[in-house]
N, C-alpha and C positions, 0 to 999 in steps of 0.2 A: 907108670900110670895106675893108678885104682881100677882094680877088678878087669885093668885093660882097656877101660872105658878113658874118650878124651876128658880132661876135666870140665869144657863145655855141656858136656853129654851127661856128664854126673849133674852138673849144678841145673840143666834142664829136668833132669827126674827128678831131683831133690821140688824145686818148685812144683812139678804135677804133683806127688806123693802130699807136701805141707798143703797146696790148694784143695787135693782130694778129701784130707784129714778135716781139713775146716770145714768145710761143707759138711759133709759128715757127721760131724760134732754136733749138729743140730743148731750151732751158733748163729744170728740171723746171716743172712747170705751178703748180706751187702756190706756188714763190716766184717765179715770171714775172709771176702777177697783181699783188702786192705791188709789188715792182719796175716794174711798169708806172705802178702807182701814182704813185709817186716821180716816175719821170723825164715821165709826162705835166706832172703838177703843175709841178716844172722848167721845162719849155717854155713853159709857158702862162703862170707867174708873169715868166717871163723876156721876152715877148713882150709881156705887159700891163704890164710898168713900162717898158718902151720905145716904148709908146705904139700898140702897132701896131694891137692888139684892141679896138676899140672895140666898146659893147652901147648898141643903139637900144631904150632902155627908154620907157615910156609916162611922158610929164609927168602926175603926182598932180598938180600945182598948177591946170593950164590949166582953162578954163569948162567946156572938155566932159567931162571927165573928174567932175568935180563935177557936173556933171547928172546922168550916170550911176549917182551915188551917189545924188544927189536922186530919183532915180527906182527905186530898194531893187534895185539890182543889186547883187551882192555883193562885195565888193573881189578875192576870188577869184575870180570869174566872168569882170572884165573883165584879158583878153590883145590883145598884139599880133595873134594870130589872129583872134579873134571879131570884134574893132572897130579895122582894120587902119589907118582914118583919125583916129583920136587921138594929137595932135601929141605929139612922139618928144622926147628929151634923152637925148643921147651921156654915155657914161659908162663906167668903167673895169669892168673882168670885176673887179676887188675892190677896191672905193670906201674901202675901208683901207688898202690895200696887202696885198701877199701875206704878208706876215707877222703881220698881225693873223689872216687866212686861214688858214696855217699853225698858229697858236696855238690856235684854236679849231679845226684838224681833229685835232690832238693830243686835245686833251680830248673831244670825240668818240670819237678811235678807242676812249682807255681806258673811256667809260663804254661805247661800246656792247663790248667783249669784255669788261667784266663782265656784261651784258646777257645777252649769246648763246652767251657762250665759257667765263666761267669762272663765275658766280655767276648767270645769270639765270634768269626762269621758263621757257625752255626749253632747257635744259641737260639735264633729266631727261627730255627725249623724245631729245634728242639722245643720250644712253646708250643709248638703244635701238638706234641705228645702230651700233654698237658688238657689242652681244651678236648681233643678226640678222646682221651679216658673218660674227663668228664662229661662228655658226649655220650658214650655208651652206660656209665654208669646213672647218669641220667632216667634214660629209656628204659632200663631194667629196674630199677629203682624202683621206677611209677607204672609197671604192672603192664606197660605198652607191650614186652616182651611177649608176655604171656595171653593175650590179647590176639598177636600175632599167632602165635601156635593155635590157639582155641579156633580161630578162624581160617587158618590155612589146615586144620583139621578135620575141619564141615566141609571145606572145598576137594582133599582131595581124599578125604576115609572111605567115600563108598569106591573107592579104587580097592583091586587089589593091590598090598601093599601099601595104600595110600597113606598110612599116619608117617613111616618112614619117610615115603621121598615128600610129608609134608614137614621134618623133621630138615632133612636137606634144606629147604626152600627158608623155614626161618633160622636155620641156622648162619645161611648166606645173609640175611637180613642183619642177625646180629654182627657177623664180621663185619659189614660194611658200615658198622656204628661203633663196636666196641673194640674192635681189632685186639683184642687180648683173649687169650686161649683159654686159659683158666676160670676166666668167668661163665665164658659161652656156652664150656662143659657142664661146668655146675649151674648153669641158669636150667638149662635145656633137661640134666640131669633132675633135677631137683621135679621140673613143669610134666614133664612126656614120660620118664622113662615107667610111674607107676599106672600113667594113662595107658602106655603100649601095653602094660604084662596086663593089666585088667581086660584088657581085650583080645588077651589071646596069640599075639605075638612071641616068639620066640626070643627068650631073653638074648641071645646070640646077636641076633639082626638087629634087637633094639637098643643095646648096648653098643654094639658095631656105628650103626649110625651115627647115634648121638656123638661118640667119641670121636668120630671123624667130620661130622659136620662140625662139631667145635673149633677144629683145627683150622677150621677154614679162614679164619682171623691172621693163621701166617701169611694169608697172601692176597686175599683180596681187598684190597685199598676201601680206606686208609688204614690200612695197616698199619701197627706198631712199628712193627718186623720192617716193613720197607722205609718205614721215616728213620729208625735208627741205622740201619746198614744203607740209606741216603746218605746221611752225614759223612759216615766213613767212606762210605764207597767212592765221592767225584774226588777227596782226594787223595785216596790209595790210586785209583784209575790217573791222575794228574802225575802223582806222583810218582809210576809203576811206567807209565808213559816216558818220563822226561827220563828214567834210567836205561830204558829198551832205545830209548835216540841216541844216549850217551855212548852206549855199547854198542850202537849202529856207525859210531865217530859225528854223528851230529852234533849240534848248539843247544836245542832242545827240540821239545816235542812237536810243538808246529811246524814246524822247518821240516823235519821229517815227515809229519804224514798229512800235512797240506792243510790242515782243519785244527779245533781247538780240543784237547782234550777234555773234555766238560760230559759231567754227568750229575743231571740234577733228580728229585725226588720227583717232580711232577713225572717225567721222565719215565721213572722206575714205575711211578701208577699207571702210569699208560702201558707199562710192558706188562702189569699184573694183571690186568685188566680181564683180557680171553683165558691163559690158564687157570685163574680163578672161576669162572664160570666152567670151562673146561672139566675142574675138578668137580664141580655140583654137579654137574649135569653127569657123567660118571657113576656118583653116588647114586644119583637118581634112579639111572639105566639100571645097575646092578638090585637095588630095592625091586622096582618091575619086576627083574628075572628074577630074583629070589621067590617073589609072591606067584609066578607064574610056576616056576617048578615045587615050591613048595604050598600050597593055598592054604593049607589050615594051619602055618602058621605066620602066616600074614593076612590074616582075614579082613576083605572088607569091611567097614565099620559106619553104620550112620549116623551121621555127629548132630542134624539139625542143617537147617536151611540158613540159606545168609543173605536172602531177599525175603520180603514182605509179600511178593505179588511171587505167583508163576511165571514163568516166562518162556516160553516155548521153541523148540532149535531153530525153530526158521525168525524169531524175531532176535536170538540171540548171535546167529550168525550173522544176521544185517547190521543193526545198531553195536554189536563189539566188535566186530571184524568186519564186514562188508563196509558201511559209512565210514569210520574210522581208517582203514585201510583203503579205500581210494581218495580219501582227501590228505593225506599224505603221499600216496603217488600224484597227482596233480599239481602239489607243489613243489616235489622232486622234480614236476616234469616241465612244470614251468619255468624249475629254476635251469633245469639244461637248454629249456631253450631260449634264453634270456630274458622271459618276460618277471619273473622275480630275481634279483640282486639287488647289488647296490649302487644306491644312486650317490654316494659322498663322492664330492667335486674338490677336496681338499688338494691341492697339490702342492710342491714343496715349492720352496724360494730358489732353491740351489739346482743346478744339473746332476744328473746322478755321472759321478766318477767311472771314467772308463774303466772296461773290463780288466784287472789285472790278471798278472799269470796264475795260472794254477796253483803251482809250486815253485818256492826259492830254487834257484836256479844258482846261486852265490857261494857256494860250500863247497866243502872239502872233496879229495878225490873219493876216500871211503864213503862218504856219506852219499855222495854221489852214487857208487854203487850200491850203499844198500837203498836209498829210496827206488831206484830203478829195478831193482828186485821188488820193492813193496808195491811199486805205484805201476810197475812195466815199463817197455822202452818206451812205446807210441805214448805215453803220456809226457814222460819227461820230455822229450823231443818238441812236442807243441808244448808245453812250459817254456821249452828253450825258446820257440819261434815265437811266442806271445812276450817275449822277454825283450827281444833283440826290434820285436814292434814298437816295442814303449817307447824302447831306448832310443830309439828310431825319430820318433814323435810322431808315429803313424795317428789313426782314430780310435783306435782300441785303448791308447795310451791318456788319452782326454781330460785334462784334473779339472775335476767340479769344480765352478762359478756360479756367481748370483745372477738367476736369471730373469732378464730385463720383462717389464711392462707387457712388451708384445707376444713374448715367449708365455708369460704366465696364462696369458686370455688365450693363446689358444693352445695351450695344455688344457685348461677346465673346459676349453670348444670339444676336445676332442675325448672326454670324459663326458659331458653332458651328451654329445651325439651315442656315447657305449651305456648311457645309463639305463637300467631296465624300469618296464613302467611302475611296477610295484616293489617297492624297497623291503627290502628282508627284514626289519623289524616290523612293520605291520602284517606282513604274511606270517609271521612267526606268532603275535601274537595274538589273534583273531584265529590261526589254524587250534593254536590252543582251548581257545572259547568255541572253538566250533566241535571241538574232540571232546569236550565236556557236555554240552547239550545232545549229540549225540549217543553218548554212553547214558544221559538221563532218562533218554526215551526208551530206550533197552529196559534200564533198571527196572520205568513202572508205565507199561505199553496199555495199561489201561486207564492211565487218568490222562486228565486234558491236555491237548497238549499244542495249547494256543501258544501262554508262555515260551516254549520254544521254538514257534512257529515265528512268532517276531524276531526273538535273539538269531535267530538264523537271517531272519531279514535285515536285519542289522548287521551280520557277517556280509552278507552280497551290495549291501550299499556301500560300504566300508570299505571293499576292491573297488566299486565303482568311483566311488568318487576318489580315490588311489588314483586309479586312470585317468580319471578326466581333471581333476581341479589341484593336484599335488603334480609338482616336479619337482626334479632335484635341486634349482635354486628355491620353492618354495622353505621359507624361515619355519624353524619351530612353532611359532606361535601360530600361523596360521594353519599348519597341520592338526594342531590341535583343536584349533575353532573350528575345521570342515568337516572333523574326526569324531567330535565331541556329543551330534545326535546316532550317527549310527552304533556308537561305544556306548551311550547309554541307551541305547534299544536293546545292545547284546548283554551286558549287564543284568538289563531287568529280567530277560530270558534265562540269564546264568544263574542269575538269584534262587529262580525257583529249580533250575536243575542240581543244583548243592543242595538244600532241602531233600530232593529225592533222593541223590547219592548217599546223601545220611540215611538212608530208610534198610542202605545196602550193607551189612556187615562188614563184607571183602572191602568194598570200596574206604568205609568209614576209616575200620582199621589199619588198612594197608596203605591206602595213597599218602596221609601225613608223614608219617615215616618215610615212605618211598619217597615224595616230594621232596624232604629235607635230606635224605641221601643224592640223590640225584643233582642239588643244588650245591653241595657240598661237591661229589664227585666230577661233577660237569664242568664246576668253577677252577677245577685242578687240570683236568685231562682238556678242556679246552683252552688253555693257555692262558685264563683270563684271569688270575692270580695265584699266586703261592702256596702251599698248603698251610701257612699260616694264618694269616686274617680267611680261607676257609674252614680251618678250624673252630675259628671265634662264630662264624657264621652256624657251626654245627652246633656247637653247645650254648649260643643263644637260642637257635631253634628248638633243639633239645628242651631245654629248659621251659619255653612254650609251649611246646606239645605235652610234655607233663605236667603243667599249671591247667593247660585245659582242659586233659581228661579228668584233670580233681575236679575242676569245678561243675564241670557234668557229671560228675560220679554226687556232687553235694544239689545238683539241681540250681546252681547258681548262674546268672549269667557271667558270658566269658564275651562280654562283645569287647573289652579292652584289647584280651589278647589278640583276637581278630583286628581290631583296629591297629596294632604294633604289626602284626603279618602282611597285610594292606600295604601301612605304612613302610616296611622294608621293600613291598616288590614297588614300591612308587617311587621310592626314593632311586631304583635301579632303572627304572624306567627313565627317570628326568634324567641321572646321568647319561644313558643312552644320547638321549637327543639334543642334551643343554650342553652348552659350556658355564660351569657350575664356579670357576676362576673368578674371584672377585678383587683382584689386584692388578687384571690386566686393565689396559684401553677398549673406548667404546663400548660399553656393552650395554647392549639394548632394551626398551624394555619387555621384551618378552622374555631373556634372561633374567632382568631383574626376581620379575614373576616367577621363576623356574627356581631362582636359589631363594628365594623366600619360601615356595610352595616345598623344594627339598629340604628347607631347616623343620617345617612346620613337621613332615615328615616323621625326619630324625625325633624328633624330641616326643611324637606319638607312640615312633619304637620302643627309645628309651622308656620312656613311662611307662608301657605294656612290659617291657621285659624286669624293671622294678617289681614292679603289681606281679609278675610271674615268679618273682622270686620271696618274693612274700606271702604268695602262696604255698607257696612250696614249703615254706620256712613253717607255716602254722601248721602244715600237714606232717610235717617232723619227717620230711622229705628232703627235706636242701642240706641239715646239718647232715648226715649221715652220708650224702653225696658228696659235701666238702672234703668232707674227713677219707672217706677212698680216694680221693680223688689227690689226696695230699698224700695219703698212704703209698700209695703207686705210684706216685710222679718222684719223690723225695725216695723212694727205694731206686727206680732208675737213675738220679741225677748220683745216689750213694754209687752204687757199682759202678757207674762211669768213674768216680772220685778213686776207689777201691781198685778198678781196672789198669786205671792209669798207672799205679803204684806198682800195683803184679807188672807192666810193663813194663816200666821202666826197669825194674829189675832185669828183667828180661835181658834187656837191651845193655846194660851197666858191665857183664859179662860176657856180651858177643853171642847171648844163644838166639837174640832175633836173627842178625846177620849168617850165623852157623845154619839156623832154619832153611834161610832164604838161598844158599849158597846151596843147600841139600837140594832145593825143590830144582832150584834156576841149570842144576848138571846136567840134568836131564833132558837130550834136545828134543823130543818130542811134549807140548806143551800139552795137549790133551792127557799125555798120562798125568803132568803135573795134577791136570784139574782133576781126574779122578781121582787121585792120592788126596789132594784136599777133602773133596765131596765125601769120601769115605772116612777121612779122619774126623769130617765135622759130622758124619752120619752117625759114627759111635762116640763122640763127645755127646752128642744131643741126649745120651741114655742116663748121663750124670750131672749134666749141665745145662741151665734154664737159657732157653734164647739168647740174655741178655748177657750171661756170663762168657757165651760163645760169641757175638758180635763185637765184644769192648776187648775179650780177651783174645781168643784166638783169631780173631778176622785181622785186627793188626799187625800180625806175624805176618800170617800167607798172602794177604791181599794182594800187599805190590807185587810179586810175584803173577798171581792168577789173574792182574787187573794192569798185567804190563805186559800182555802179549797180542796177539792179531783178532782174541774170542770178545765179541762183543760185552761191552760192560754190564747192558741191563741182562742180557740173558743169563751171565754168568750171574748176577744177583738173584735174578729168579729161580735159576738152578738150587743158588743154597738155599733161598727161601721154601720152593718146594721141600728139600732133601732135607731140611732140619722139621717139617712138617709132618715127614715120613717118621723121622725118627722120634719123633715125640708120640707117637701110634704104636712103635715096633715094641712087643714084649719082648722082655719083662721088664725093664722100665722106663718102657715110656711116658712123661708125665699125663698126659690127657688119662691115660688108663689109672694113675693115682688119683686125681681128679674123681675120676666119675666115680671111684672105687670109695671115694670119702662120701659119696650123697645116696649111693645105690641103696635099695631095701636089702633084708637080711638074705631075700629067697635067692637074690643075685649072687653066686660066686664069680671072683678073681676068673675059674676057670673058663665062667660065660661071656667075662669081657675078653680075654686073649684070644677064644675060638673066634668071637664077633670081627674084632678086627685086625684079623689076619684078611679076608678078601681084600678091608680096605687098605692097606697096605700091598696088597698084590696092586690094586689100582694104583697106587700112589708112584709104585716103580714102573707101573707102565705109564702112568701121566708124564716120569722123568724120562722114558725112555722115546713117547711122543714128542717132548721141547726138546731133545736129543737129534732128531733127524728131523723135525721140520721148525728149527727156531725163528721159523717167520710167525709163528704160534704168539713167539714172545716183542718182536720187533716189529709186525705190522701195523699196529696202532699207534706209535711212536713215529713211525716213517710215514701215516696216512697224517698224524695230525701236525707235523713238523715236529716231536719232541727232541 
């Protein structure tokens, strides 16, 4: 053997060393990976047909090896690792020759870029990285960014510390629009970092900041970072699963752990959810203490006001916290005690299917004992007695039937007697219009405030007449006919309270944004679609809110676009309540009216988001945003194309399998995942995100995505832990980043001192979802992810 090394082990470092070199080379990244591809393959094929590479494979033939088998080891379990004294047989890295090797990575590569790239089932999530870049580069484009900073800088400068943790705050703002790291650096670099020195902050803390607020894009959704290690992660975890059943002598993976192995991206948002906040909130604390042990160099600063009127603590505790905060307890409290829910009377045709058993009880003797170690005796046991009920033709065994006439009426009897008086869509959205009148009277406590005095009275008739003249067989149409004066009394009340909230800086600048996050992240984490068509949802909004601050920036009316925003949240509304199906039977004419009234809608959308984009397009805003937006997307879809190739390589030789055979020896599964966490913690010093999710997550996944550690947290793990390392000097990229937009007065040496703290945070943040990963899985378990 060469240098003593296996020939596996050679043609692995020959690959790192050629990928290392490319990169390097300054050559663009997305076809260095590709090309690395190529010329490692090259070498290794060149090297193995001159005999040089040899690979110390385990003899299948020899007696102990056969024992092994004889004794229900599984042919995947035994490695040169594990059982280091099972006689060897020397053998070529490709026992066909490279060309058979060759041949068969061809037809890999094209089925897998139909797979992931042009035709596969995640293609449609990968769309989503698409619309969410052009979402964030949207926002930043059109000066919204900066806007945000200037105003969360009035809000929190006269704090000590205050421009840092207001640094934090829009930095969070842009993660959750841009989710790409490098922009958020140099947005925020380019807006704050000459605002902080001019006012006396310490280059250390203001560099620190920025650098690590930027970061904040790896994990708080919609993340890049989590849409792309989505894709791979549900089926590395699928995948990683059905070989830990295999090895268990199971069928596959359901059989064994009673449930489906599925792990999707909404999923993964919901686990990012808290430790993202987690991490801002961190930054935050740490900025405080800084200002509070150091005060002259975090000096308070006064930016300017971002109301019109004064507004005094006792009227700003009432109208933004007091009013606002008990009329959401009220309907928390109504809704526990039944008087808000839901009134739908929908019941099925069918009985619901008796209870099956838990777990297949039908398996092998092995698999038997290992689910009874996984699941425990007392559970296998009632699987068996829920089993042997079925079989039985006990009640529990029951197979769903179409159920008769009598059955049906008093199913909806006995839904109609559980139905609460006020249904959650009117509470929901009347709580809304009452949380907006309220914050208007805050805003400006000294003009009239008649206007809201009716929109409120329109709020209290609108329950009332909920109560009294609406039930849950009451039809759409005529909810809307009893609904229709007290909606237009709260209207005319909200009319002028939007006017005033315009008068508010914070409000103006912050809620459009925030609203269009919110609607985007709400629509994922609350289960109510994909993060795809939420995507399309974000960078049409995007695109809107940037049309409209041009045309207010030119003094032009924008009531189009307003009329397209209208028309999307009414078009949401009528879904709500209509059935919008116009192919089925019967449909009534209040329907009719409802899918009329939602095409008129749409096509006011359409037209506002046209007119928004032809705005754009004159303001020499929209080309410039195509073209990143193509830039970025088409460098991701390259290195997936590029990644696949270094894979495949990979795998053509055995050094995936040799990897995975290294991690899988080891019976304690936690060290595994720290041997990963740390190998992708120093990979992150050389390697962009995307080079470590296409390239090294396919190696280790099945491995750390096929044991007992849950899938989102282990995602969030690396997500964190590549986060860290994009911070950690000396090459961390965010510290290149900032290091390319800083002034002259900024040295290298005042970004590495700056974010060294954040980095101590960042290892205690991982060392917090370490011991309590309910941090990362609560959100997912509260909302069913």
């Amino acid at each position: 053997m060469l240098f003593g090394l296996d020939g596996i082990e050679i043609g692995l470092i020959i690959v790192f060393l050629t990928l290392f070199s490319a990169i390097m080379s300054g050559f663009p990244v997305a076809f260095a990976i590709g090309g690395a591809g190529i010329i490692s393959f090259a070498i290794i094929a060149a090297l193995d047909s001159a005999g040089i590479l040899i690979h110390q494979a385990i003899d299948t033939r020899s007696a102990e090896y056969a024992a092994l088998i004889a004794e229900g080891v599984a042919r995947d379990a035994i490695s040169v690792f594990r059982y280091p004294d099972l006689p060897r047989v020397e053998e070529a890295l490709f026992p066909g020759g490279w060309e058979q090797a060759l041949n068969r990575n061809l037809s890999f590569i094209v089925n897998r870029m139909d797979e992931r790239v042009i035709a596969g089932q995640s293609i449609e999530t990968l769309l989503a990285v698409l619309m969410f870049v052009m979402m964030g580069i949207t926002l930043e484009r059109s000066k919204i960014a900066n806007d945000l900073l200037t105003t969360m800088a009035r809000v929190f400068g006269p704090l000590p510390g205050g421009l840092a943790v207001s640094i934090v705050v829009v930095g969070a703002f842009l993660a959750a629009s841009t989710g790409i790291v490098g922009a958020t650096v140099v947005t925020m670099g380019l807006l704050a970092l000459p605002t902080m020195l001019r006012n006396g902050y310490a280059p250390e803390l203001a560099t620190g900041v920025i650098a690590a607020s930027g970061t904040l894009g790896q994990i708080i959704p919609p993340s890049i970072v989590i849409v792309l290690l989505g894709t791979l992660a549900g089926d590395m975890y699928a995948t990683g699963q059905e070989t830990r059943a295999q090895l268990a002598g199971c069928t596959d993976a359901l059989t064994f752990l009673g449930e489906p192995a599925v792990l999707s991206v909404g999923t993964l948002f919901q686990a990012a959810l808290l430790p993202g906040i987690l991490l801002a909130f961190l930054y935050a604390a740490y900025a405080f203490g800084y200002a509070a042990f150091n005060p002259a160099k975090a000096p308070p600063v006064q930016m300017g006001e971002t109301n019109v009127e004064p507004i005094t603590k006792g009227e700003a505790l009432t109208w933004f916290l007091g009013v606002p905060g008990t009329l959401i307890v009220l309907v928390l409290a109504f809704g526990q005690a039944g008087i808000v829910g839901s009134q739908d009377l929908t019941v099925s045709g069918m009985t619901e299917q008796g209870q099956g058993a838990e777990l297949r009880t039908n398996v092998s003797p092995q698999c038997q004992a290992s689910m009874i170690a996984l699941h425990g005796q007392e559970k296998w046991d009632r699987a068996v007695a829920q089993t042997q009920a079925i079989a039985d033709g006990a009640s529990g065994g029951e197979q769903a039937r179409e159920r008769t006439a009598e059955e049906i009426e008093a199913a909806i009897s006995v839904r109609l007697a559980d139905a609460a008086p006020i249904g959650t869509g009117v509470a929901t959205i009347f709580l809304l219009l009452s949380l907006v009148l309220a914050v208007a009277r805050g805003v400006a406590p000294t003009q009239d405030s008649t206007p809201l005095i009716v929109g409120a009275l329109g709020v209290g008739l609108a329950v009332l007449i909920d109560i009294l003249l609406i039930s849950p067989l009451s039809g759409p149409g005529w909810t809307f006919m009893v609904l229709a004066i007290p909606f237009a009394l709260t209207v005319y009340g909200c009319r002028t309270a939007v006017v005033r909230l315009a008068g508010n800086d914070l409000i103006r600048v912050v809620f459009p944004p925030l609203i269009l996050i919110v609607a985007v992240l709400g629509s994922i984490l609350g289960g109510i679609t994909n993060p795809t068509p939420a995507a399309g949802l974000g960078a049409g909004g995007a695109i809107m809110l940037a049309a409209y601050r041009k045309l207010r920036e030119d003094e032009r009316s924008a009531k189009l676009i307003l009329a397209a925003a209208f028309g999307i949240l009414l078009m949401i509304i009528i879904g709500m309540n209509f059935d919008l199906r116009t192919g089925r039977d019967g449909i009534t004419i209040a329907d009719w009216i409802a899918i009329f009234a939602a095409q008129g809608a749409y096509h006011i959308a359409m037209i506002g988001l046209l007119y928004a984009c032809w705005v754009l397009w004159r303001r020499s805003v929209l080309a410039p945003v195509v073209r990143e937006t193509a830039k970025v997307t088409s460098m991701v879809f390259t290195i997936l194309i590029g990644s696949q190739i270094l894979n495949l390589v990979v795998i053509s030789f055995g050094g995936e399998h040799y990897i995975q055979q290294f991690l899988r020896a080891f019976d304690n599964e936690i060290v595994v995942f720290l041997i990963v966490m740390a190998v992708l913690f120093v990979l992150g010093f050389v390697l962009d995100f995307l080079e470590i999710i296409y390239i090294v997550i396919p190696i280790v996944g099945p491995v750390i995505y096929g044991g007992t550690l849950d899938p989102a947290w282990v995602t969030i793990m690396i997500a964190v832990n590549l986060q860290t390392s994009f911070l950690t000097p000396p090459f961390g990229f965010a510290l290149f980043y900032l290091r390319g937009v800083a002034p002259a007065q900024v040295t290298t040496a005042h970004i590495y001192r700056g974010v060294i703290p954040f980095v101590v945070i960042q290892v205690c943040a991982l060392g917090l979802l370490w011991l309590f990963p309910g941090v990362v899985t609560i959100v997912p378990d509260l909302l069913g992810g």
